[in-house]
TORKOL-992493 format. One record per atom (N, C-alpha, C): residue in three letters; x, y, z; chain. Coordinates in steps of 0.02 Angstrom, whole numbers. Each point is the difference from the previous one (the first is absolute). Last residue first. Example, Ala and Ser with C-alpha at 12.3 -4.5 7.8 and 13.67 -1.06 7.14 Angstrom:
<sites>
r/c1/c2/c3/c
SER/642/-112/354/A
SER/42/59/3/A
SER/-39/55/37/A
ALA/15/-286/-4/A
ALA/-45/59/0/A
ALA/45/60/0/A
</sites>
This chain:
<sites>
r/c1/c2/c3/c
UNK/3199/7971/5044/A
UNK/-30/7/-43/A
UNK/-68/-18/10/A
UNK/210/3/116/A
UNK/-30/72/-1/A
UNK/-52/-6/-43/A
UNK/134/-181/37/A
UNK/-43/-16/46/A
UNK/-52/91/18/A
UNK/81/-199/-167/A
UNK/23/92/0/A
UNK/-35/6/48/A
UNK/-19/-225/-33/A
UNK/57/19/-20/A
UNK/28/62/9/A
UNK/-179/-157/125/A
UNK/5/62/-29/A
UNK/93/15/-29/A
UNK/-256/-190/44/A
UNK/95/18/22/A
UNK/-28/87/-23/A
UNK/-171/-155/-39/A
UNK/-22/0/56/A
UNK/86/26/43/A
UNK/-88/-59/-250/A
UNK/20/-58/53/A
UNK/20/25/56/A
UNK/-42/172/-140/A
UNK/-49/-28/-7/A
UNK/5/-65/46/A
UNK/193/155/5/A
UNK/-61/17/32/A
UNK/-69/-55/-13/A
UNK/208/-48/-105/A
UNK/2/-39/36/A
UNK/-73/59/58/A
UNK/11/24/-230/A
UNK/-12/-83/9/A
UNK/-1/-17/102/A
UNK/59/223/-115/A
UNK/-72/-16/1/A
UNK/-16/-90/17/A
UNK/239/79/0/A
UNK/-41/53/54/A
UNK/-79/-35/18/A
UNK/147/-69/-199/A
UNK/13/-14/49/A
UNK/-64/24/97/A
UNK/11/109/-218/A
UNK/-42/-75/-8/A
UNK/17/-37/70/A
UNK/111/213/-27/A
UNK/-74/-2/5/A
UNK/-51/-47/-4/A
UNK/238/-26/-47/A
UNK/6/25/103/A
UNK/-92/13/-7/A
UNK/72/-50/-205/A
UNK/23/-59/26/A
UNK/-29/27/69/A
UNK/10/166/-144/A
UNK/-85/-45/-13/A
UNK/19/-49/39/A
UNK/212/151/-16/A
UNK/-85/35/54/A
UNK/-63/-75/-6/A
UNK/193/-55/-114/A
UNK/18/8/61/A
UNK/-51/-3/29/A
UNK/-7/60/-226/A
UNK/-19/-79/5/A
UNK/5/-2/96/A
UNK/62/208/-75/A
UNK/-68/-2/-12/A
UNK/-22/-70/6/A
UNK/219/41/-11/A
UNK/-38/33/53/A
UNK/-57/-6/-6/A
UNK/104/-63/-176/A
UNK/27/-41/52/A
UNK/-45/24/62/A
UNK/4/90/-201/A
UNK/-49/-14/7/A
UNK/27/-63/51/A
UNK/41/259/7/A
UNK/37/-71/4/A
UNK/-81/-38/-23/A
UNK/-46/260/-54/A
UNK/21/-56/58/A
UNK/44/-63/-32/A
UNK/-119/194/-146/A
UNK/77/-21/24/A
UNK/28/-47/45/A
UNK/-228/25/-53/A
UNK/10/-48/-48/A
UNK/81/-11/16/A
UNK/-216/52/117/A
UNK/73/33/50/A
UNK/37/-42/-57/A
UNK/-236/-18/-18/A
UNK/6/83/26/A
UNK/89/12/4/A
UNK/-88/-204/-36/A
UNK/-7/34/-51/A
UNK/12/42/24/A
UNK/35/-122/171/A
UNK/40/-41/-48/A
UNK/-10/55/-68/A
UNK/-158/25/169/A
UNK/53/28/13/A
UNK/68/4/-38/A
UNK/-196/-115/-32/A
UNK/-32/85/6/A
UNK/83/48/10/A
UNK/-36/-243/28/A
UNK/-3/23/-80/A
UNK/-3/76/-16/A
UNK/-5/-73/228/A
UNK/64/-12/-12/A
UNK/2/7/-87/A
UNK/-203/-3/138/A
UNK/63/58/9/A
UNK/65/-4/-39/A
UNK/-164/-187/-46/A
UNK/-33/78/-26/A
UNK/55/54/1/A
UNK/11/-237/116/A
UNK/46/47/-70/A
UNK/-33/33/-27/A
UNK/-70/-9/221/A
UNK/73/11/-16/A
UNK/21/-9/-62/A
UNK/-215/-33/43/A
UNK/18/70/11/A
UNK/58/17/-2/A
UNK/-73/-221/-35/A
UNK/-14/43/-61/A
UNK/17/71/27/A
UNK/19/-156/183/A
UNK/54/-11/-65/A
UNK/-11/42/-64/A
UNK/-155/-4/189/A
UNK/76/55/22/A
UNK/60/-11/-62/A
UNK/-234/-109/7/A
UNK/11/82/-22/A
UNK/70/31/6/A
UNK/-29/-242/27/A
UNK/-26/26/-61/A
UNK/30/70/-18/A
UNK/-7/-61/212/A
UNK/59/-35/-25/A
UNK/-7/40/-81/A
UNK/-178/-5/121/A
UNK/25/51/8/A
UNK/80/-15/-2/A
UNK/-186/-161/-47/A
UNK/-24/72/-38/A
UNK/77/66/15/A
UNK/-2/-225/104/A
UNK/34/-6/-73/A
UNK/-21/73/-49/A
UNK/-48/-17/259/A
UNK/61/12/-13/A
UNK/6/-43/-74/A
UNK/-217/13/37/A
UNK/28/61/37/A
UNK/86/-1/-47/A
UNK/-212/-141/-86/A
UNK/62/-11/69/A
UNK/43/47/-25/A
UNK/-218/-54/-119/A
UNK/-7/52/62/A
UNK/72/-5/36/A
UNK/-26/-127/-225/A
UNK/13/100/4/A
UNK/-23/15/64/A
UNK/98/-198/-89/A
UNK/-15/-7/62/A
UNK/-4/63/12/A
UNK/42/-91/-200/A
UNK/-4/-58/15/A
UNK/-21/11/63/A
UNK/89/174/-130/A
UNK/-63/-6/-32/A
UNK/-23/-64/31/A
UNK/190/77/104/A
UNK/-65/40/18/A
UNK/-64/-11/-62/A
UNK/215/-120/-31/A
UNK/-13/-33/78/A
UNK/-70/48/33/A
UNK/112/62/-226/A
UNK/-38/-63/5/A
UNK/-42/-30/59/A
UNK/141/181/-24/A
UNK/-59/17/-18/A
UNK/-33/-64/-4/A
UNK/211/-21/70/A
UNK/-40/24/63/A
UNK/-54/18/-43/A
UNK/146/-61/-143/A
UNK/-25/-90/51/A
UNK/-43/42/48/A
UNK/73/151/-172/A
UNK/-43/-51/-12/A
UNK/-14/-48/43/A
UNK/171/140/66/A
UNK/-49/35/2/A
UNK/-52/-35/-41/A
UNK/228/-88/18/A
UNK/-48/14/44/A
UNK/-52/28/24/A
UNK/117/-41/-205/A
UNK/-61/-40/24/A
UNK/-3/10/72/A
UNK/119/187/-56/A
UNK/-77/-16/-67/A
UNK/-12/-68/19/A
UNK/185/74/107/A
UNK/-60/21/29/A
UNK/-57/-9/-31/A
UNK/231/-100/87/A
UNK/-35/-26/-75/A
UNK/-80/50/20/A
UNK/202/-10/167/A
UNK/9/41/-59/A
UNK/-45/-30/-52/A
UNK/8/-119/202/A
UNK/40/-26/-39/A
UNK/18/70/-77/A
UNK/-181/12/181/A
UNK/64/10/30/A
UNK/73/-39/-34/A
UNK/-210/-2/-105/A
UNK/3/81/37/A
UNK/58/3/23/A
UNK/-89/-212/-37/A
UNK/32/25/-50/A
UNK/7/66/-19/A
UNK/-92/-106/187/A
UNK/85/-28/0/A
UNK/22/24/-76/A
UNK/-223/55/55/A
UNK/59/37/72/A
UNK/60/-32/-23/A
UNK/-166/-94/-134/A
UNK/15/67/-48/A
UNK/34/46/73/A
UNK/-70/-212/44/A
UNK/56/-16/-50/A
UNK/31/60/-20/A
UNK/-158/-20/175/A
UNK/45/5/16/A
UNK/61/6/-50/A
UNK/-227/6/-75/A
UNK/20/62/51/A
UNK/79/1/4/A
UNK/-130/-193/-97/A
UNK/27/57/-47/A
UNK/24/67/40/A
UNK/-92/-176/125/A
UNK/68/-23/-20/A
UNK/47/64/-55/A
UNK/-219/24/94/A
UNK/52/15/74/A
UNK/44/-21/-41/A
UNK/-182/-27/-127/A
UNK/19/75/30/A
UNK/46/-12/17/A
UNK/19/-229/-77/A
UNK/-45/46/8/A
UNK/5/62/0/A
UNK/78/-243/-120/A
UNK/21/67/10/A
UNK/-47/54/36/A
UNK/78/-268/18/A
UNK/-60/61/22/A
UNK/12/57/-23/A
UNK/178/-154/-21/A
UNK/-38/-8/-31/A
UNK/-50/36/-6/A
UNK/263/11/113/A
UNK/-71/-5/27/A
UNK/-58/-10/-85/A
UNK/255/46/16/A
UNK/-10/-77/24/A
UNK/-74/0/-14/A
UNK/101/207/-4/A
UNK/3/-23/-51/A
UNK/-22/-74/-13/A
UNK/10/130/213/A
UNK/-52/15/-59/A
UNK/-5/-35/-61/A
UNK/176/-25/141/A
UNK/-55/-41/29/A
UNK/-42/8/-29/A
UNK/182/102/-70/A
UNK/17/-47/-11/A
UNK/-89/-32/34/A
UNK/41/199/33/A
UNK/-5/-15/-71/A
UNK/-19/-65/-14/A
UNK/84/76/213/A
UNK/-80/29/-7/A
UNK/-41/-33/-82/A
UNK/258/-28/55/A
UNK/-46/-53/60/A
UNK/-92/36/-17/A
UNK/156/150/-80/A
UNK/28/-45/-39/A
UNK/-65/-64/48/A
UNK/35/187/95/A
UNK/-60/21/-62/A
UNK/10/-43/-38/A
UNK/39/56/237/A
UNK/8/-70/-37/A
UNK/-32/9/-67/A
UNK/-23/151/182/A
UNK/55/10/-47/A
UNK/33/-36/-32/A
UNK/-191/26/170/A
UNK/74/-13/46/A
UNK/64/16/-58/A
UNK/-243/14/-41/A
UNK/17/46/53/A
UNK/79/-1/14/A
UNK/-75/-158/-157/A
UNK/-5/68/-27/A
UNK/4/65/47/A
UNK/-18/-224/79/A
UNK/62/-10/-40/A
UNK/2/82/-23/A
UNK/-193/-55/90/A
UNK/58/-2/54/A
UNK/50/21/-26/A
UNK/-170/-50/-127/A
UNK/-10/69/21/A
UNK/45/1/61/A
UNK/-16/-191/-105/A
UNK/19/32/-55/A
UNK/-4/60/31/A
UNK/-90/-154/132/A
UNK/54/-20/0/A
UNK/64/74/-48/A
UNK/-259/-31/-3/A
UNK/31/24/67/A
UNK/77/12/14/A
UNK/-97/-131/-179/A
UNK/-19/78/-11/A
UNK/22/40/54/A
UNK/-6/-222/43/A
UNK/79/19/-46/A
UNK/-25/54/-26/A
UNK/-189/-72/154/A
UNK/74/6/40/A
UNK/54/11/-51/A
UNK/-248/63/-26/A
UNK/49/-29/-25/A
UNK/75/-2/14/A
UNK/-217/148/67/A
UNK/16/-84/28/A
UNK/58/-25/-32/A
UNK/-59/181/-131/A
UNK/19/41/56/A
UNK/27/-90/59/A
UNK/-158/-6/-188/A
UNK/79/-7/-20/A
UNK/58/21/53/A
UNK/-275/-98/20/A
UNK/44/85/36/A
UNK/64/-34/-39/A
UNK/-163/-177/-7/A
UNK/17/33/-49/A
UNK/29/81/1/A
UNK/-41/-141/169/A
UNK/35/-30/-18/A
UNK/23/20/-66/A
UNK/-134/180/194/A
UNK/30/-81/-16/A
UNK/28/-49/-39/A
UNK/-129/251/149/A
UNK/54/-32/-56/A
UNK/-23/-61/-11/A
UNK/-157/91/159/A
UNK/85/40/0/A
UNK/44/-59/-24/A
UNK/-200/-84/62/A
UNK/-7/46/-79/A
UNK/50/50/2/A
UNK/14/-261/62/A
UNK/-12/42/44/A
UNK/-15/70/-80/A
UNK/98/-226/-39/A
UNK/-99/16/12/A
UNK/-19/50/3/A
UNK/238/-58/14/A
UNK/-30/14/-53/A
UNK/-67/23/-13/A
UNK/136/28/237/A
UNK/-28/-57/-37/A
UNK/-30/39/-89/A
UNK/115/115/161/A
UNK/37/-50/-35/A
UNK/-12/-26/-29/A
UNK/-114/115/173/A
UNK/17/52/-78/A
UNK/34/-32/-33/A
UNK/-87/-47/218/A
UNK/-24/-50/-61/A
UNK/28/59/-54/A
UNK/75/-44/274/A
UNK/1/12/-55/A
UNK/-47/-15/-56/A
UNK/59/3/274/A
UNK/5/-28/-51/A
UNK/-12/41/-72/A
UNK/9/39/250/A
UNK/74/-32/-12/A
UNK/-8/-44/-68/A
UNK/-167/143/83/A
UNK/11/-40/71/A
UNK/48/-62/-41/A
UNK/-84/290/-7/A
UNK/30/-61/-23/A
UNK/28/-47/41/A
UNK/-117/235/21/A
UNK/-47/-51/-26/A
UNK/40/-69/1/A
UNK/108/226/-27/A
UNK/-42/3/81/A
UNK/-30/-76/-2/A
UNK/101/18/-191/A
UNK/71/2/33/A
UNK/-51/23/71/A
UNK/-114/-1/-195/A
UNK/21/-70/13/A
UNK/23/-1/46/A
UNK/-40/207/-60/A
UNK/-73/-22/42/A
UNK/32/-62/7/A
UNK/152/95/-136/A
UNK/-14/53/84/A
UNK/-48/-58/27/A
UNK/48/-60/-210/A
UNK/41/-19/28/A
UNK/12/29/81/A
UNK/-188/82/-154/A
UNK/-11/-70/19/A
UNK/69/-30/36/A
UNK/25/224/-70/A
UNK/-62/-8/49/A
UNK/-11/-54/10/A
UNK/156/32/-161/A
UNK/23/12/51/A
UNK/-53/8/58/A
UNK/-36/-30/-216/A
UNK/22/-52/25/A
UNK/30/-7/59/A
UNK/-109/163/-102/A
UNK/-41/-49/18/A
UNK/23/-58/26/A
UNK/115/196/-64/A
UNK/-37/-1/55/A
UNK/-44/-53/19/A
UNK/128/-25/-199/A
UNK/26/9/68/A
UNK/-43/23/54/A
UNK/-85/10/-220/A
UNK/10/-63/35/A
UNK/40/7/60/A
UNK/-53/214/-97/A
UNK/-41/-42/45/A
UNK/-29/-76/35/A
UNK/212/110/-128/A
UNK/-10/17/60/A
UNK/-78/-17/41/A
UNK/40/-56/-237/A
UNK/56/-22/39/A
UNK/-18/10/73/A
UNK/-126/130/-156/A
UNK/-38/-55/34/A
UNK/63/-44/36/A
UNK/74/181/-61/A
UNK/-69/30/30/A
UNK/-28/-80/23/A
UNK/159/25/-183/A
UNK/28/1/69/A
UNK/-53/20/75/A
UNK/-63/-8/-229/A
UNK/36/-83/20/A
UNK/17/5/76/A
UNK/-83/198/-101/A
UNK/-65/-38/30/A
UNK/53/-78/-4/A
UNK/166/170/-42/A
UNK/-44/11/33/A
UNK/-60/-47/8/A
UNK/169/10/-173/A
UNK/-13/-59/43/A
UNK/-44/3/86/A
UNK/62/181/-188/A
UNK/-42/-58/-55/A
UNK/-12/-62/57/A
UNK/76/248/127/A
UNK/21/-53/-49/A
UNK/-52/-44/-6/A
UNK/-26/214/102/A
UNK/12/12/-56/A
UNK/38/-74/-37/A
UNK/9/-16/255/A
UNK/-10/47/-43/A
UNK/-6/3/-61/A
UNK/94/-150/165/A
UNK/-10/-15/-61/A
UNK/-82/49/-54/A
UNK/119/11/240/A
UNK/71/-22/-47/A
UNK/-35/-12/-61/A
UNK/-143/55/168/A
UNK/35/59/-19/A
UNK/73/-26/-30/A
UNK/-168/-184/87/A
UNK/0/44/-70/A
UNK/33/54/3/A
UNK/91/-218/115/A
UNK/-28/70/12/A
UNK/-37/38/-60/A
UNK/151/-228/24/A
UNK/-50/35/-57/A
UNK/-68/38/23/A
UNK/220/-64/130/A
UNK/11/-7/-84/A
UNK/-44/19/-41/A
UNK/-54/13/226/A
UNK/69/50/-18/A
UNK/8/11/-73/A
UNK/-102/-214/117/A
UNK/-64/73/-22/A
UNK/60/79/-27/A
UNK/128/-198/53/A
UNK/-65/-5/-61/A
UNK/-52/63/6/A
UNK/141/-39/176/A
UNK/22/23/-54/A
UNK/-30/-2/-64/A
UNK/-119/-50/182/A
UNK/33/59/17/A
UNK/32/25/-53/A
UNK/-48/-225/30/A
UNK/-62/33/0/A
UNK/0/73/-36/A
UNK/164/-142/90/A
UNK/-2/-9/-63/A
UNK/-52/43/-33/A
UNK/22/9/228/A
UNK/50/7/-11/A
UNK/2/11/-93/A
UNK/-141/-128/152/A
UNK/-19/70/-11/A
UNK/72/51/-28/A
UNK/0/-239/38/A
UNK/-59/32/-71/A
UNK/-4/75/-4/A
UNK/161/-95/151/A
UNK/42/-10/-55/A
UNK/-80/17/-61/A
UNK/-56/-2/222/A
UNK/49/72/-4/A
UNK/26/-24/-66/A
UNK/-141/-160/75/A
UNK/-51/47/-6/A
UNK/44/49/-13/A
UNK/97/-227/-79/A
UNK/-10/41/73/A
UNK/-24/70/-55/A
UNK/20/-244/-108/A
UNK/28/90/-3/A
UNK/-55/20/69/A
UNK/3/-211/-157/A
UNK/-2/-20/79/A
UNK/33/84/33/A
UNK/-54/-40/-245/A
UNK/-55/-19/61/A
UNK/5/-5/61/A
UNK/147/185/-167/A
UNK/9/-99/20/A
UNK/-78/1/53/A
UNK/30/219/-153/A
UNK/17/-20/66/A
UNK/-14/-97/-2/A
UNK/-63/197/-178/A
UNK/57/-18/9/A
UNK/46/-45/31/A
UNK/-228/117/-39/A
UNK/55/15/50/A
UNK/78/-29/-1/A
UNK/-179/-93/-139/A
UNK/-6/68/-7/A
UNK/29/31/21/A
UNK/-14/-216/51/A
UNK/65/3/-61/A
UNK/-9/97/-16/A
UNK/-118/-106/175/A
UNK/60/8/32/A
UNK/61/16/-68/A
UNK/-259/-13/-3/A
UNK/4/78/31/A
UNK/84/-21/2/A
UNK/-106/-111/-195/A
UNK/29/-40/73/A
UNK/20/79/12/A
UNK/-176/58/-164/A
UNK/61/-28/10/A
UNK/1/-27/52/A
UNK/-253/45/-80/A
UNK/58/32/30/A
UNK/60/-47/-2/A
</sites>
């Protein structure tokens, strides 16, 4: 099993209302009646039964706990040194990319040596959100042939091929259109999908 606190999301030292809280929304996110009839169904199936799990051991800790910790420790079997996820400038890069440092996100990536899942992930979010969609869509296929059970690179994945699916579909179907307009729409849809997958929302109807 994962560190129950990186599964949740939640800092180790997170009050029983800030887990349950996270808890909450997460299960929201990957409810199965959102993922119906979709290819990421049994991902998202098991997603959610890490959370519960992790959220039962952070319940039972939180009656039980006498002010310490071992999920940190490497030893421990929730996570450890080789989790890319641990990696405080991997960490770092997913700040930057929340906050819109896409230049500062690059730049650190570009520094790093390790290429792992998580690195090829983030490279192909900053090169999503830089308009470059073909390698960004190789760096994220990469990051799921390097880490095919993790959830959010499978469904990053999907939401990007579904959008330019729509949008080729649409781009042919509508040959009179602007092809200005049509570059527009894929920007606000790439846009959209990058920032739902990292946990935002650009359209917020969408």
């Amino acid at each position: 099993m994962n560190n129950p606190y990186e599964v949740l999301g939640v800092k180790e030292n997170a009050s029983q209302d800030e887990i349950k809280k996270a808890y909450r929304e997460l299960v929201k996110q990957y409810h199965p009646d959102k993922y119906v009839n979709n290819p990421l169904k049994d991902l998202a199936e098991e997603k959610l039964r890490e959370i519960n799990e992790a959220y039962d051991v952070l319940s039972k800790k939180g009656n039980t706990s006498n002010g310490s910790s071992s999920y940190g420790n490497p030893s421990s079997s929730y996570g450890g040194s080789s989790n890319s996820y641990n990696d405080p400038n991997l960490q770092s890069v997913r700040m930057d990319i929340n906050r819109g440092n896409i230049g500062g996100a690059e730049a650190k990536l570009n520094a790093m040596t390790n290429r792992t899942a998580e690195w090829n992930f983030l490279m192909g979010v900053v090169h999503l959100r830089k308009g470059w969609y073909d390698s960004a869509n190789n760096l994220i296929n990469t990051a799921c042939r390097m880490d095919p059970n993790n959830f959010e690179y499978r469904q990053m994945l999907n939401q990007l091929n579904h959008t330019q699916n729509n949008y080729r579909s649409t781009y042919y179907g509508q040959r009179n259109s602007s092809n200005d307009m049509c570059s527009t729409c894929l920007n606000i849809w790439m846009l959209d999908t990058c920032c739902e997958c990292m946990g935002g929302d650009c359209i917020s109807c969408c």
